[in-house]
N, C-alpha and C positions, 0 to 999 in steps of 0.2 A: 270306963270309957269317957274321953273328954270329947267337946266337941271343938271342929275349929274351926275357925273365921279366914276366910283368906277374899282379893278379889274377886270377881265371875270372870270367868274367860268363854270362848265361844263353848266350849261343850261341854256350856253347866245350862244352856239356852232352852233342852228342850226340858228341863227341867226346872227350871224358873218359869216357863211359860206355864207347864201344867201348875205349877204354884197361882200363880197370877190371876189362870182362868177357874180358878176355885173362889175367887173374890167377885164378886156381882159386878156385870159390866154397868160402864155410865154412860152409853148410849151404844148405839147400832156399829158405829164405825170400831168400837174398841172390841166388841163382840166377834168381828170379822178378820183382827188382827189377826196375820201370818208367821211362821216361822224368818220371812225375808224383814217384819218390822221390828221382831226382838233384834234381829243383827242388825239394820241398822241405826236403831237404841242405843246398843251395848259398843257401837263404832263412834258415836256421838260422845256418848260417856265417857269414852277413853280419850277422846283428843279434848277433852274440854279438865284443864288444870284446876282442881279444885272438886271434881266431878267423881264418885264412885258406885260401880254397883256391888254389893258385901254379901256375900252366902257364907250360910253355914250349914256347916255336916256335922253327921252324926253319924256313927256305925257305917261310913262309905256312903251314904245318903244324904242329899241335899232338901235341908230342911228348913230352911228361911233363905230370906233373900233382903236386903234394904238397899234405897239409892238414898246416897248421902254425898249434902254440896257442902264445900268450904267454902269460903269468903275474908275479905279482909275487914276490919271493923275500926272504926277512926276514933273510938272514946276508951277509956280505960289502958291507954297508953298503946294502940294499935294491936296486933297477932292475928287470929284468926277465929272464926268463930263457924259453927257447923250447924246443919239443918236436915232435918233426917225428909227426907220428899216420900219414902213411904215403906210400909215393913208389909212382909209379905210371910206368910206363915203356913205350911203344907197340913193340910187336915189332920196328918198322922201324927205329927208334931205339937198342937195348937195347947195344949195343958202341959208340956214339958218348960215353958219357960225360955225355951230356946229364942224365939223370936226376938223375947226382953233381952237375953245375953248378947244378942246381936247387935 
C-alpha cells in the first residue's frame, strides 16, 4: 500500500483538526478552536496563491497534514522558494515516517 499526498478539502477538517489537537496547545484561545475556525483557515489557504494545506493518507486514513507557503525569492536568478509553516502527524502514524514523506 502506498500512501498519497493530495490537498485538504473541507472533509478532511474533522480530521486534521483531531490531528492538531493531539499537538499541545500554545495558549487558551487555540485550546478553544472550533470546527467553524479550521473552515475558516482552510477558506484562507485557498484564496491565498502560494498557500497550501497537504494531507496524506494511508489505507483510506488521514494521516499527516502540513501547511506549506510559496514565495518569490529575488537572488539566484528569481523562481520560488517554499516554507513548510508546520506538519502535523496522527498518533497512529507518528514512527511510520509518513509525516517526513509528506
Amino acid at each position: 500500500m502506498q500512501p498519497y499526498f493530495r490537498d485538504a478539502v473541507r472533509g478532511d477538517l474533522a480530521a486534521i483538526a483531531t490531528i492538531m489537537r493531539d499537538e499541545e496547545p500554545h495558549d487558551a484561545a487555540q485550546a478553544q478552536t472550533g470546527p467553524a475556525a479550521y473552515e475558516r483557515a482552510l477558506d484562507e489557504i485557498d484564496r491565498h496563491e502560494g498557500s497550501y494545506l497537504l494531507v496524506a493518507e494511508y489505507g483510506n486514513r488521514l494521516g499527516a497534514a502540513a501547511h506549506l507557503v510559496t514565495f518569490p525569492i529575488m537572488h539566484r536568478g528569481g523562481g520560488r522558494q517554499a516554507e513548510i509553516v508546520g506538519v502535523w502527524c496522527a498518533d497512529a502514524f507518528r514512527t511510520t515516517g509518513l509525516d517526513a514523506m509528506l
